[in-house]
C-alpha positions as CSV (number, residue, x, y, z in Angstrom):
1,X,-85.9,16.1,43.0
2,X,-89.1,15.8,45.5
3,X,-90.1,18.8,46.9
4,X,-88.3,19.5,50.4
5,X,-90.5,19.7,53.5
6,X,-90.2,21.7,56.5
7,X,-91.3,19.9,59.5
8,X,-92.1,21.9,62.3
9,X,-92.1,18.9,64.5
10,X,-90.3,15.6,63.2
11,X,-92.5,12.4,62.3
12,X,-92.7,9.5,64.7
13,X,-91.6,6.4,63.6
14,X,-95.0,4.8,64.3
15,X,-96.9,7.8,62.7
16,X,-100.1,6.3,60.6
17,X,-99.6,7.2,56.8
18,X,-103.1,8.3,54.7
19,X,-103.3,6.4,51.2
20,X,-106.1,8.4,49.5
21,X,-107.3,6.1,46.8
22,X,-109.6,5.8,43.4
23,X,-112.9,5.6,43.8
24,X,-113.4,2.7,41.2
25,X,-112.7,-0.5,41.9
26,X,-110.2,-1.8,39.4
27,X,-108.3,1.7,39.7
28,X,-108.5,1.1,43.9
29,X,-107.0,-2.4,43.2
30,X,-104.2,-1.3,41.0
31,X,-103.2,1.1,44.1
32,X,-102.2,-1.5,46.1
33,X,-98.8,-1.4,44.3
34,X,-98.4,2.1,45.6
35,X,-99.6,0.5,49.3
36,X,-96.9,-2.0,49.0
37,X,-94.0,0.3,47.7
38,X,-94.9,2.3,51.1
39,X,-95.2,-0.6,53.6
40,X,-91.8,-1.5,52.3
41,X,-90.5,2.5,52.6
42,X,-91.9,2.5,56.2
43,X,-92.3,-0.7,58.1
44,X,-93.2,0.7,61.3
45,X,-95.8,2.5,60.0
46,X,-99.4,2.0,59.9
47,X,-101.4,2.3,56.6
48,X,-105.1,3.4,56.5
49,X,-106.9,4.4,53.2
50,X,-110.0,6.4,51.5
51,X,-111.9,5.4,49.2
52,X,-115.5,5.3,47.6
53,X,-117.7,2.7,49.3
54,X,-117.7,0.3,46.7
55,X,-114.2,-0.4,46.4
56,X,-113.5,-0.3,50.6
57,X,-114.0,-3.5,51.1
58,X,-111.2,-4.9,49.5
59,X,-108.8,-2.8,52.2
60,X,-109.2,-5.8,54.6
61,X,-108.1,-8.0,51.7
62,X,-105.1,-5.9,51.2
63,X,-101.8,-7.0,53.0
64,X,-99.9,-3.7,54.7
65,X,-103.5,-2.1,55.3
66,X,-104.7,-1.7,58.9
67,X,-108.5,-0.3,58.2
68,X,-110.6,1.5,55.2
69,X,-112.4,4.9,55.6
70,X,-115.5,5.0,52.9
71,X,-116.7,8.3,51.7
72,X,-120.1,7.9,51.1
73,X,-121.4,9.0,47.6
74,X,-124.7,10.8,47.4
75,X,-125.4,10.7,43.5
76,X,-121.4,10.9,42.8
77,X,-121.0,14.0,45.0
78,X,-120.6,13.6,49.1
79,X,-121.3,16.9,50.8
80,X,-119.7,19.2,53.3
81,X,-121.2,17.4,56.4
82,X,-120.6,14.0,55.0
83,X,-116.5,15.3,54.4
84,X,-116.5,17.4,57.6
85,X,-117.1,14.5,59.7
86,X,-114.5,12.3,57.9
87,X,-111.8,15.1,58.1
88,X,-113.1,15.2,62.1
89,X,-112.5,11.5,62.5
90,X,-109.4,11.5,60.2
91,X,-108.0,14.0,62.6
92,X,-108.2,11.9,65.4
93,X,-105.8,9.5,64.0
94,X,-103.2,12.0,63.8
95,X,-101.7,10.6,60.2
96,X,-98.2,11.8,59.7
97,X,-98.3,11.7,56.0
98,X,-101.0,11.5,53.4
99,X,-100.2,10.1,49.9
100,X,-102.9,11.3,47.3
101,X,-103.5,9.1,44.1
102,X,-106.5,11.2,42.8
103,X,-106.0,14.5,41.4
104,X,-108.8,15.5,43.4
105,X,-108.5,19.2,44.8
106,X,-111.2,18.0,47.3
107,X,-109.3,15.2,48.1
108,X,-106.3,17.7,48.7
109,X,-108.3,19.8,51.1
110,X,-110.1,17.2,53.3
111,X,-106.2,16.0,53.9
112,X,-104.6,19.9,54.7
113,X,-108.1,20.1,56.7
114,X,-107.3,17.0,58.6
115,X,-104.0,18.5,60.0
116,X,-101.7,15.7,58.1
117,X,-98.1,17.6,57.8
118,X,-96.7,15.6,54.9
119,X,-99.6,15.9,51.8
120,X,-97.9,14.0,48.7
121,X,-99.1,14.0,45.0
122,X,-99.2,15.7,41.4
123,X,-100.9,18.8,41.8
124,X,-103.0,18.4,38.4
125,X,-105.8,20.7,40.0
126,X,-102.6,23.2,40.7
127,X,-103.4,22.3,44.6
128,X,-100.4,24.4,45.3
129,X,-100.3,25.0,49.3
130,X,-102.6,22.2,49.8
131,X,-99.8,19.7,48.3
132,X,-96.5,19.9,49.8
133,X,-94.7,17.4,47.9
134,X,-94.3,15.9,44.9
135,X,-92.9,13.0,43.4
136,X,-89.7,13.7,40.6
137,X,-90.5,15.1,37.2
138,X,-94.0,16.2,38.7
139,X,-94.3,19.5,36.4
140,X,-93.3,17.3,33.1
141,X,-96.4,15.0,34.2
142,X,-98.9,18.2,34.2
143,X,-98.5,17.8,30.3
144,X,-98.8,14.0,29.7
145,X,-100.3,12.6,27.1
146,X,-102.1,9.8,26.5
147,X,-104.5,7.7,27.7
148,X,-105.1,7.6,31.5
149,X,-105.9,4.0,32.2
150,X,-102.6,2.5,30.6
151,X,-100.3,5.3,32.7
152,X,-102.5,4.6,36.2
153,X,-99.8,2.4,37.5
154,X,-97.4,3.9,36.7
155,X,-98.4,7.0,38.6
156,X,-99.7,5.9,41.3
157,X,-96.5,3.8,41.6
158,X,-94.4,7.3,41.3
159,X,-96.3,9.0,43.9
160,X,-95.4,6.4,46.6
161,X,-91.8,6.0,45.7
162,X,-91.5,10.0,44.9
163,X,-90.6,9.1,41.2
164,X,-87.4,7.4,42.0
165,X,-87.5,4.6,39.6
166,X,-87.1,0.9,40.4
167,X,-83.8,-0.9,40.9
168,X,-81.8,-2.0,37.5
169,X,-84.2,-5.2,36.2
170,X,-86.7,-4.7,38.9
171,X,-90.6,-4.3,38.8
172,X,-93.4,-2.4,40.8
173,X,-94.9,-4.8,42.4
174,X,-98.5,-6.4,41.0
175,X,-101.4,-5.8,43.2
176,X,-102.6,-8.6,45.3
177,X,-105.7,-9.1,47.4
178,X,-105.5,-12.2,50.1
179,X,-108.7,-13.7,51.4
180,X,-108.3,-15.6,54.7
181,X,-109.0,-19.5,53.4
182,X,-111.7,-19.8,56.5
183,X,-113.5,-17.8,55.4
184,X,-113.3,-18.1,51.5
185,X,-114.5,-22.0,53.1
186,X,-117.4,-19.9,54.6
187,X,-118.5,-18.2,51.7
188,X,-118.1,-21.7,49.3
189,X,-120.7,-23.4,52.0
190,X,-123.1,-20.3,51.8
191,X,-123.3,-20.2,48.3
């Protein structure tokens, strides 16, 4: 079972959940399976995600995802100011829940720095403390083998739902990206 969390103060029914994507664009794409298994979890909640440059872009394209932060890259490796004033702004938004798809220890801290109660993912860095809950069967996934491309989807489809599996003959659902037909028309007479 998921790891129980202690709330000091329970969560709004409006309060913004953090989806802390892959940096790379087909793995940020394949995410937005995870963003639609928690749109449908929480309706009345607002979704904002993280992600490298390249790939935030497509947020806007996403359905169920209200804005995109970027984390700027400086040779693959943002530093401290660059993540300190994203934790500062992230802060700000007050995010009741933050689901991690990277394994990212940094990733871990910049959302326990940002003051977001509810920190969800495998802790495959051993983020201990800095991840307080994970999805079913977390410690059997520390020792998965296999290639990591063909299980992405599957994991980051675990994480949102908390490992509970989908319905008897149902699917996770595919990843979509919608382009507003205006401006697709826009784009077609530019180029």
């Amino acid at each position: 079972a998921p790891c129980p969390l202690r709330r000091s103060t329970p969560l709004m029914t409006g309060d913004p959940i953090l989806f802390v994507g892959f940096p790379a664009v087909g793995d940020f794409v394949r995410c937005h399976s995870a963003i639609q298994i928690i749109a449908e979890r929480f309706p009345d909640r607002p979704i904002d995600v993280v992600t490298s440059p390249v790939a935030a872009p497509l947020a806007r394209l996403m359905p169920h995802v209200r804005k995109g932060w970027s984390l700027a890259k400086r040779h693959q490796r943002p530093g401290f100011a660059e993540r300190g004033r994203l934790v500062g702004a992230l802060r700000k938004e007050n995010y009741g829940t933050a689901y991690l798809m990277t394994s990212s220890t940094k990733a871990a801290l910049m959302a326990f720095m940002a003051g977001i109660e509810e920190r969800i993912g495998y802790p495959q860095e051993l983020q201990f403390g800095l991840l307080n809950r994970f999805p079913a069967g977390w410690l059997a996934h520390l020792w998965a083998f296999g290639p990591r491309k063909t299980r992405l989807f599957e994991e980051v489809c675990s994480i949102a739902s908390l490992g509970e599996k989908p319905a008897e003959g149902a699917e996770w659902p595919a990843p979509r990206l919608v382009v507003d037909p205006a401006e697709l028309g826009e784009w077609r007479q530019r180029h």
